[in-house]
N, C-alpha and C positions, 0 to 999 in steps of 0.2 A: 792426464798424461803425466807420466813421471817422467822427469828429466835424468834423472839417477839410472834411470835403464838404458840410458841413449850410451855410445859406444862416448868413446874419450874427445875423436874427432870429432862428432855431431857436436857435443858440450859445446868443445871449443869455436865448432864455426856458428853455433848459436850466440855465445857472448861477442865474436867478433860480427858479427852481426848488428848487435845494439850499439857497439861501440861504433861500426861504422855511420848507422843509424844516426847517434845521440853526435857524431863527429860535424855531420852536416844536417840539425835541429831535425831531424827526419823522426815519425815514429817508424818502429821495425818493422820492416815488412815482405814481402817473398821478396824483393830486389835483393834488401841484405843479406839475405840468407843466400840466394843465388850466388852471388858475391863472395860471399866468405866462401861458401864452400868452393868456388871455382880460384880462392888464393889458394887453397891446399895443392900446390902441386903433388904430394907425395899422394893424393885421396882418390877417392875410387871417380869422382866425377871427373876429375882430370883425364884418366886410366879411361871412364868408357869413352867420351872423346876422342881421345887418340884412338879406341880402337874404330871406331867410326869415321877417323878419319877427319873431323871436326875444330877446324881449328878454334881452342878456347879465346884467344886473344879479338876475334870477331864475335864471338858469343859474350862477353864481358863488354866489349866498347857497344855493344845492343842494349844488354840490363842496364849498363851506366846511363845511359840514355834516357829511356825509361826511368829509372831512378830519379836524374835530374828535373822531370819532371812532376816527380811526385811534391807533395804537396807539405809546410813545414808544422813542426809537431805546433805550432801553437794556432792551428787549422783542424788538428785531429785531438781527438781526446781518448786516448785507451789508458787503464787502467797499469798501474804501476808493471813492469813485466813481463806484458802481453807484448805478442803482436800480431799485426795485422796480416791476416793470409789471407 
């Protein structure tokens, strides 16, 4: 997988991913990603939500949930730059 192909937003809700990840000792994994991507308001996850009808702010206090329960990176061992899906 090249990351270089990914659009500009993907990049960026990748890195904020790990940073939210490495914020609370977490390795990366769908929660962050889920997460970053659902800060983009301007991004298309936001956009099919709304058109669904969906409110993100109930969808977010879920994955944070989840999230909080996952488990701290010195529990998991991935490899510099990975993450976990």
């Amino acid at each position: 997988m090249d990351p270089n192909k990914f659009t500009s937003k993907a990049q960026n809700a990748i890195e904020l991913a790990f940073q939210l990840a490495s914020r609370h000792g977490q390795a990366a994994d769908v929660t962050h990603l889920a997460l970053s991507l659902l800060d983009q308001t301007d991004g298309t996850t936001r956009t099919i939500l709304e058109t669904l009808e969906k409110p993100a702010q109930a969808i977010i206090n879920n994955i944070e949930s989840v999230r909080q329960r996952s488990p701290s990176q010195s529990s998991l061992r991935t490899g510099f730059g990975q993450m976990m899906i």
